[in-house]
C-alpha positions as CSV (number, residue, x, y, z in Angstrom):
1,X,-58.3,-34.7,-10.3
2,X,-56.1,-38.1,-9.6
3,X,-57.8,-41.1,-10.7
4,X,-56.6,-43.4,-8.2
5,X,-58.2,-46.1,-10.5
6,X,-56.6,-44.8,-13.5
7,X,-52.7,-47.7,-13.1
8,X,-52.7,-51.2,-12.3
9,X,-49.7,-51.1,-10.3
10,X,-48.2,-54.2,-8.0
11,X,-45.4,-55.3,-6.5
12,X,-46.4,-58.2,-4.3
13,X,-49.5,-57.5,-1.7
14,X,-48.6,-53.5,-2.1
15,X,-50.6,-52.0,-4.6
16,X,-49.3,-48.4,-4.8
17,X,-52.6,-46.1,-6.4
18,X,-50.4,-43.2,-8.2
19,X,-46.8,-44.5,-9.5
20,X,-45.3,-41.2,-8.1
21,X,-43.0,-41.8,-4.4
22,X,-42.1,-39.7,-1.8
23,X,-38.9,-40.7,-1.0
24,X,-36.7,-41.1,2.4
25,X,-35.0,-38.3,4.1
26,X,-33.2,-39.0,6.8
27,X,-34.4,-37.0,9.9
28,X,-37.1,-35.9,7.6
29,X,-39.6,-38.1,6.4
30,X,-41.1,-39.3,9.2
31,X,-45.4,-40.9,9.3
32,X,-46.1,-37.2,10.4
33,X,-44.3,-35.6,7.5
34,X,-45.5,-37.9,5.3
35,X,-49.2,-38.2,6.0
36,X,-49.8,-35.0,3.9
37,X,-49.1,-36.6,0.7
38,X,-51.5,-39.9,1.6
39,X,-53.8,-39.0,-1.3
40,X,-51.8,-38.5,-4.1
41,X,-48.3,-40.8,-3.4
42,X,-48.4,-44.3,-4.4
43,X,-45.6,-45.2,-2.1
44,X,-44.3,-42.5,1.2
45,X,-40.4,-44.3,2.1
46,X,-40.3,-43.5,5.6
47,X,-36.9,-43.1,7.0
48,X,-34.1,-43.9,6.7
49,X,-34.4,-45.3,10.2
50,X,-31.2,-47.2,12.1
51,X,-31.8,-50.8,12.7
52,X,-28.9,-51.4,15.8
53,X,-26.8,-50.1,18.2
54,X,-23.5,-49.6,15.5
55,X,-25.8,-47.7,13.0
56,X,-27.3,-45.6,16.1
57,X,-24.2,-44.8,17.1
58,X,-22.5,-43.8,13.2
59,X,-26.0,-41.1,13.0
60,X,-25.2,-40.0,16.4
61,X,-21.8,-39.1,15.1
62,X,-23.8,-37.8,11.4
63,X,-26.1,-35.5,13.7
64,X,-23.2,-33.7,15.3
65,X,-22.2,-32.5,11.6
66,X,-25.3,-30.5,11.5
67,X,-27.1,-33.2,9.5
68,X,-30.9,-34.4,10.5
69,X,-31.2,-38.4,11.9
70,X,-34.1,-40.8,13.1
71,X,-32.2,-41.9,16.3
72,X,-33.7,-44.9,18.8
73,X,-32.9,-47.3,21.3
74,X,-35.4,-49.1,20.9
75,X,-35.5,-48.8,16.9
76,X,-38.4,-51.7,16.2
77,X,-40.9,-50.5,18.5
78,X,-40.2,-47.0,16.9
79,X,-40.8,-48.1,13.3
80,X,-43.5,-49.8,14.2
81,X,-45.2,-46.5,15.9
82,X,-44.2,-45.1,13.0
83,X,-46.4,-47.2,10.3
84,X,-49.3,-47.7,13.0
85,X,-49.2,-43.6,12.1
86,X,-49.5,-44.0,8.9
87,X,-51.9,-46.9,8.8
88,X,-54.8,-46.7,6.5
89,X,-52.7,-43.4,4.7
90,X,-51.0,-44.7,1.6
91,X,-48.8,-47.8,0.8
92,X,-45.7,-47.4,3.1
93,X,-41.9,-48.5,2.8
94,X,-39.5,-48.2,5.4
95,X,-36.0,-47.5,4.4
96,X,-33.4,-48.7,6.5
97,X,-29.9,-49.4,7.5
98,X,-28.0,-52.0,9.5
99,X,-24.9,-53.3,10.2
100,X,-25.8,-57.0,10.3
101,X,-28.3,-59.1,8.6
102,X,-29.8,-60.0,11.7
103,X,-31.3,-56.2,12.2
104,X,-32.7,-56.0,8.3
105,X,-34.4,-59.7,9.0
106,X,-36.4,-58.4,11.9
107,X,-37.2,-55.1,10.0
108,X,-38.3,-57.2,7.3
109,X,-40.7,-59.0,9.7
110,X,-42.1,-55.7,11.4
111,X,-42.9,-54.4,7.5
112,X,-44.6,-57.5,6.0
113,X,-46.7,-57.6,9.5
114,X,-47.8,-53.9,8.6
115,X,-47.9,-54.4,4.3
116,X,-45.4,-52.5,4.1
117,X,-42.4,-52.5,2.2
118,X,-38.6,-52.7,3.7
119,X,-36.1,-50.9,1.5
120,X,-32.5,-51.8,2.4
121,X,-30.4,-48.3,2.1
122,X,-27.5,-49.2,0.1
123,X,-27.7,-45.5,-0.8
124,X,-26.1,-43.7,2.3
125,X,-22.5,-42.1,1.1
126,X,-21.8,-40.6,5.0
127,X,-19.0,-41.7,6.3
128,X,-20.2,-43.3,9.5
129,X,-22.3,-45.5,7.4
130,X,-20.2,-46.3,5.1
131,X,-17.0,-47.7,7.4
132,X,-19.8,-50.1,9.3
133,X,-20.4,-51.6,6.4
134,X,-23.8,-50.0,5.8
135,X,-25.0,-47.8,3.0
136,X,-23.4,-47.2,-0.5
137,X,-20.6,-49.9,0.9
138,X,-22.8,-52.5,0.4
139,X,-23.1,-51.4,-3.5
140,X,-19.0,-52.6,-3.2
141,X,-19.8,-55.7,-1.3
142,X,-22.3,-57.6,-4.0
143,X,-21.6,-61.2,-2.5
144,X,-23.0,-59.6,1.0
145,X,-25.8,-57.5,-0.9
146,X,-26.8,-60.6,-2.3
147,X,-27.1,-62.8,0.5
148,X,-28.7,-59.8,2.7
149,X,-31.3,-59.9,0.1
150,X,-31.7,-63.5,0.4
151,X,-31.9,-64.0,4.0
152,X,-34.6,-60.7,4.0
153,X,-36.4,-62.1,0.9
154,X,-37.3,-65.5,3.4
155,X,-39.6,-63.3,5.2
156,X,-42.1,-63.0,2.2
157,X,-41.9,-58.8,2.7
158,X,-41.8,-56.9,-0.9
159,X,-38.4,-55.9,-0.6
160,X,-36.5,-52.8,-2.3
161,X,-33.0,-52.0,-2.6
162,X,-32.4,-48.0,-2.7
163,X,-29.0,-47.7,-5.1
164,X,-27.0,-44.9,-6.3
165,X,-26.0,-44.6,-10.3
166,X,-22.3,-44.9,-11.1
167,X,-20.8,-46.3,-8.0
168,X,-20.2,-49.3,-9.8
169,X,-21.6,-51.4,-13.1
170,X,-25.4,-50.5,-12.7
171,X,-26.9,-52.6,-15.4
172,X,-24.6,-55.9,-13.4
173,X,-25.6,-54.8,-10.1
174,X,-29.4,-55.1,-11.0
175,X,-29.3,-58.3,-12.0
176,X,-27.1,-59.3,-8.7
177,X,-30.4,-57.4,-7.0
178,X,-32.9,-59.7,-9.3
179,X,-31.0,-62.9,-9.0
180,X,-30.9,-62.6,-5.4
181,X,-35.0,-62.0,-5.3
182,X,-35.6,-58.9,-4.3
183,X,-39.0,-56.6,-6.0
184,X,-38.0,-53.4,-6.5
185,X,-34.6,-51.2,-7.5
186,X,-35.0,-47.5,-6.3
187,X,-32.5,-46.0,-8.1
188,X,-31.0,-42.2,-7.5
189,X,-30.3,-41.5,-11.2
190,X,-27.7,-38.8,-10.0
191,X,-28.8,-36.6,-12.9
192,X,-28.5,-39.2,-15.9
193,X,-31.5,-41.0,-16.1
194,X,-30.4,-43.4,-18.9
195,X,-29.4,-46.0,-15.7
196,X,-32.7,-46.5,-16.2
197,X,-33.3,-47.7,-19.3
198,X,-30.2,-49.8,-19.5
199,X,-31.6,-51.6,-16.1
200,X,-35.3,-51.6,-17.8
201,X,-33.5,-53.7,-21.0
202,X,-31.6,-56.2,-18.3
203,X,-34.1,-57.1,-16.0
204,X,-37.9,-57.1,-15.0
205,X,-37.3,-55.3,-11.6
206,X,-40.1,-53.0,-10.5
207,X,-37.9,-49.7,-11.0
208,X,-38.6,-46.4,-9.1
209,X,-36.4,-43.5,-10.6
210,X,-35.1,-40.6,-8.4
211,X,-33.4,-37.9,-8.6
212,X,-34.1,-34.0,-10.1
213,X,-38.0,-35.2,-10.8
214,X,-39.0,-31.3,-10.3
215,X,-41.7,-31.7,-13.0
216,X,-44.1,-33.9,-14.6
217,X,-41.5,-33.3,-17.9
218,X,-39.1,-34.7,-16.2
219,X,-41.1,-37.1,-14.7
220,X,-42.4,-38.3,-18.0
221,X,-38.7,-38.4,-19.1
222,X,-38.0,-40.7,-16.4
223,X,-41.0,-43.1,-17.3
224,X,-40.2,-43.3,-21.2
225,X,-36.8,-45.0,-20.3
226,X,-38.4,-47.8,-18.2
227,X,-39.4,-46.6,-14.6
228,X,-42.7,-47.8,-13.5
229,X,-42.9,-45.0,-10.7
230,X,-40.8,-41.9,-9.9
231,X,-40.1,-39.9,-6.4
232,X,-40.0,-37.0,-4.9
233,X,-37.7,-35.5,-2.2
234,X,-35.7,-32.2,-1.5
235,X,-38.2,-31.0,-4.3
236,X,-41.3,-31.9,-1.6
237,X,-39.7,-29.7,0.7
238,X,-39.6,-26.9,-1.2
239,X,-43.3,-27.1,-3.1
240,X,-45.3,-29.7,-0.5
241,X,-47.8,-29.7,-3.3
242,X,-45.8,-31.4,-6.0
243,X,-46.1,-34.9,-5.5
244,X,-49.9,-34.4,-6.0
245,X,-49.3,-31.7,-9.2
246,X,-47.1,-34.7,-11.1
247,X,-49.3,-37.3,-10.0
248,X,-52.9,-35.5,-11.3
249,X,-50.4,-35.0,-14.9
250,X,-49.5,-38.0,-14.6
251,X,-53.2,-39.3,-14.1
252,X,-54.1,-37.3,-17.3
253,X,-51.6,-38.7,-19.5
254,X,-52.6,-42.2,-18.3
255,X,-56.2,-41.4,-19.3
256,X,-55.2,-40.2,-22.4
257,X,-53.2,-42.6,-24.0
258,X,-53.9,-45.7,-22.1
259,X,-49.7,-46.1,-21.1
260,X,-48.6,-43.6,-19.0
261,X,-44.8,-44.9,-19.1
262,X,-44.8,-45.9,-22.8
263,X,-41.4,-46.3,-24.0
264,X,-39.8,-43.3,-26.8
265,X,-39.5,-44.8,-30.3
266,X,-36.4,-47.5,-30.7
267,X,-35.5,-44.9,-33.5
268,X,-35.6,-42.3,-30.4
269,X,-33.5,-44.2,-28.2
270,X,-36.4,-45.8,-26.4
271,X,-36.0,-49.1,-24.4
272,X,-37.0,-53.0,-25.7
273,X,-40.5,-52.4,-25.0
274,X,-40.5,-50.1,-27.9
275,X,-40.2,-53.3,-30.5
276,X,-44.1,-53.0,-30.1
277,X,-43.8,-49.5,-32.3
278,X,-41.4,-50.3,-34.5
279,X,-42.2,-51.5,-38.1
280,X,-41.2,-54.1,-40.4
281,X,-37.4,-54.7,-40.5
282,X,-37.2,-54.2,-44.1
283,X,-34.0,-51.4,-43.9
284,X,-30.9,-50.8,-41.5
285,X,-31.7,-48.9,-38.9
286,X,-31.8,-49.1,-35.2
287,X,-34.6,-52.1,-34.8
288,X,-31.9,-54.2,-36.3
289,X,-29.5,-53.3,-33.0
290,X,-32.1,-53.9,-30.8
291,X,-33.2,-57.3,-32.1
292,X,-29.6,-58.6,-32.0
293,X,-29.2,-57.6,-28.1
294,X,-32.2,-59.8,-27.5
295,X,-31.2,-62.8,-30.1
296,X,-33.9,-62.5,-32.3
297,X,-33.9,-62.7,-36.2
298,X,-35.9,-60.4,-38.5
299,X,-37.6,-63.2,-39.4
300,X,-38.9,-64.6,-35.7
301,X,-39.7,-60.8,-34.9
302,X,-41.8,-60.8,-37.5
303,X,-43.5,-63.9,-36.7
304,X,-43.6,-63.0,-32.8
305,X,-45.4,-59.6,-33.7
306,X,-47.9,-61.4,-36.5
307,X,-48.7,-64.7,-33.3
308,X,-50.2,-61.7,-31.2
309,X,-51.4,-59.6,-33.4
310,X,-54.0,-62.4,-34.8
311,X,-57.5,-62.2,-33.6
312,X,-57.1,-58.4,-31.8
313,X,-58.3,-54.9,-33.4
314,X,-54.0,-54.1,-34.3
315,X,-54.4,-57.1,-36.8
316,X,-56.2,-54.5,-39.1
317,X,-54.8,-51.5,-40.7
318,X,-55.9,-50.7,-44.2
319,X,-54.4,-48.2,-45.2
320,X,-51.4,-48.5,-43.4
321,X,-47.8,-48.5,-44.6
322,X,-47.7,-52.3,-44.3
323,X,-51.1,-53.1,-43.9
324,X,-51.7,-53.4,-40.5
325,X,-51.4,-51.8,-37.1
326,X,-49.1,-54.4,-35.7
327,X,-46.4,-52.4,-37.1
328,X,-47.8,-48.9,-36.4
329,X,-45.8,-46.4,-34.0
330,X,-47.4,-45.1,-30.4
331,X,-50.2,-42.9,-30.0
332,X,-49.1,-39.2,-29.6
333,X,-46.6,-39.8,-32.8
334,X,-48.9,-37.6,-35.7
335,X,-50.0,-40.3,-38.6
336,X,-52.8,-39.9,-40.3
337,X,-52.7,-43.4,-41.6
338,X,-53.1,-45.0,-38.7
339,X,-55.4,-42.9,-37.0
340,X,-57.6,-43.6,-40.4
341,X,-57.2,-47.2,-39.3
342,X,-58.4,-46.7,-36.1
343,X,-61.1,-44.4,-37.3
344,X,-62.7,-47.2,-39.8
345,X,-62.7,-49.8,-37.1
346,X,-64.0,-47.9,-33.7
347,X,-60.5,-48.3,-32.0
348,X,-59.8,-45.9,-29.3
349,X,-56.2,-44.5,-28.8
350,X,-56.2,-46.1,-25.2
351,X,-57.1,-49.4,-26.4
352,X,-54.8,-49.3,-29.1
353,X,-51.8,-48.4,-26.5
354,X,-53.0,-51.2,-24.1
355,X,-52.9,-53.4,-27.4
356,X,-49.5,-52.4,-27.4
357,X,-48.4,-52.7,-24.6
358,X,-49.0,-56.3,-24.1
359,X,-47.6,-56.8,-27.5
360,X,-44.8,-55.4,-25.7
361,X,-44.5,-58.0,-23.0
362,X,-45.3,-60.8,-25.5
363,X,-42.2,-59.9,-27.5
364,X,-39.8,-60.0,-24.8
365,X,-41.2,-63.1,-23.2
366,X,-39.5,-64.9,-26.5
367,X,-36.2,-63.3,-26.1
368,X,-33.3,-65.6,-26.5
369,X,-30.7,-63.6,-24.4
């Protein structure tokens, strides 16, 4: 069973019930398509749709390839039939491209009208796309990404940016994508998910990871290095049942340990949110690394973790190798120590992850750079 209560996910007035996504498939994932996944996906990205007459024209030109299209003259009133559909379903993005700001301003207007979210495709490689100026060439064009984003952001709609790893700096692009205000980086990993945790260390963009999730393993994988949600595409296709399989895992996990995307260990090559496992900097290792990329000293880390730690259940650990949970690793790392500590003092392992977790955000609000 999904807990649909089980995450306290939001991203402006969308508040997605299962962090797993079915992403947008051009010709494919339409409100019909989609609907079947209304009780287990978080977000469904309909899509991508064609916002004007030049990116009409370029899928027009796609289609005779042999490759699938959402074509319309009349591409508002479409998209708009289109999330009517779906109304009531599921939270809803609609993924788009244009070839002028113009066309992703009224999209932007049609999506916050229907809480929905717009997701500008800079993600498109075809070759129609990409010589109008639309798709992966605005990952090329920042200074036009960036006031796209701007100009959509005036609306108020939740906005996300689908990219593509390894086109150009990813870790400098999402901070363009931050700086310029949008919510949300969907981000096709193309097989090497550590984008992802170098974008989770540079910014606080809600990130949704794509790309080979064919597994709640891989999934998980995908949420240790920093993504708040994962989705689902080709693999949907194949097994229509998936999105629902990795969300009830994913459901479980979250009931069992209270942090379903938990960072790995900083030892393990986990992200920054991991300084809330790691223990007192008393020998070289890799805490010492990860404290200098966020300007910290031994000494204020030690003072940051102490602040939060007083007056909560981790300020106690008897027992413990330094006398207290504050410096304790996460939950499904074997210690006998600290599960003692929990033990004497009636802490659950879910309470002590949520502990955790907000010792996570506390440290990074001080960071220096």
């Amino acid at each position: 069973m999904i807990d649909l209560n089980a995450f306290d996910l939001k991203i402006g007035y969308v508040k997605p019930r299962t962090p797993i996504a079915l992403a947008s498939m051009a010709g494919i994932t339409s409100a019909r398509f989609a609907k079947q996944f209304g009780d287990c996906a978080g977000i469904v990205v309909l899509g991508g749709y064609n916002l004007d007459d030049k990116t009409n024209e370029a899928a027009k030109k796609i289609v005779t390839r042999g490759r699938l299209e959402f074509i319309s003259d009349d591409p508002l009133n479409f998209i708009e039939g289109e999330l009517k559909a779906l109304q009531n379903s599921t939270g809803a993005a609609i993924n788009a491209r244009g070839a002028c700001i113009d066309s992703y301003v009224e999209a932007a207007r049609l999506a916050k009208e229907h809480k929905a979210i717009l997701e500008i495709d800079a993600h498109c490689r075809q070759p129609e796309m990409i010589e109008i100026g639309a798709g992966e060439a605005l990952l090329c064009n920042p200074s036009l990404l960036e006031d796209l984003i701007r100009e959509v952001k005036e609306t108020g709609v939740v906005l996300s940016i689908k990219t593509r790893a390894g086109v150009v700096d990813d870790v400098e692009l999402a901070e363009i994508i931050e700086a310029a205000g949008a919510d949300i980086i969907h981000i096709d990993t193309m097989g090497e998910p550590g984008s992802i945790k170098s974008i989770r260390n540079a910014t606080k963009l809600f990130i949704i990871g794509n790309n080979s999730v064919v597994d709640f393993e891989r999934a998980k994988n995908m949420f240790s290095l920093g993504a708040d949600m994962v989705s689902i595409a080709r693999a949907a296709l194949k097994n229509p049942d998936i999105i629902g399989q990795i969300a009830e895992e994913t459901s479980a996990f979250q009931e069992l340990t209270g942090w379903y995307n938990a960072p790995k260990h900083i030892c393990g090559g986990g992200d920054l949110r991991a300084l809330s496992f790691c223990c007192l900097p008393v020998k070289p290792c890799a805490l010492a690394r990860a404290l200098d990329k966020i300007g910290l000293t031994p000494e204020e880390f030690i003072k940051i973790k102490l602040e939060f730690a007083r007056g909560t259940k981790i300020e106690y650990g008897e027992g413990t190798c330094f006398g207290s949970m504050t410096w304790c690793c996460k939950i499904t790392k074997p210690c006998y120590l600290r599960d003692g500590a929990l033990a004497s003092i009636g802490l659950s392992d879910v309470e002590y992850m949520q502990i955790k977790k907000r010792l996570s955000e506390y440290i990074l609000q001080h960071r220096k750079k």
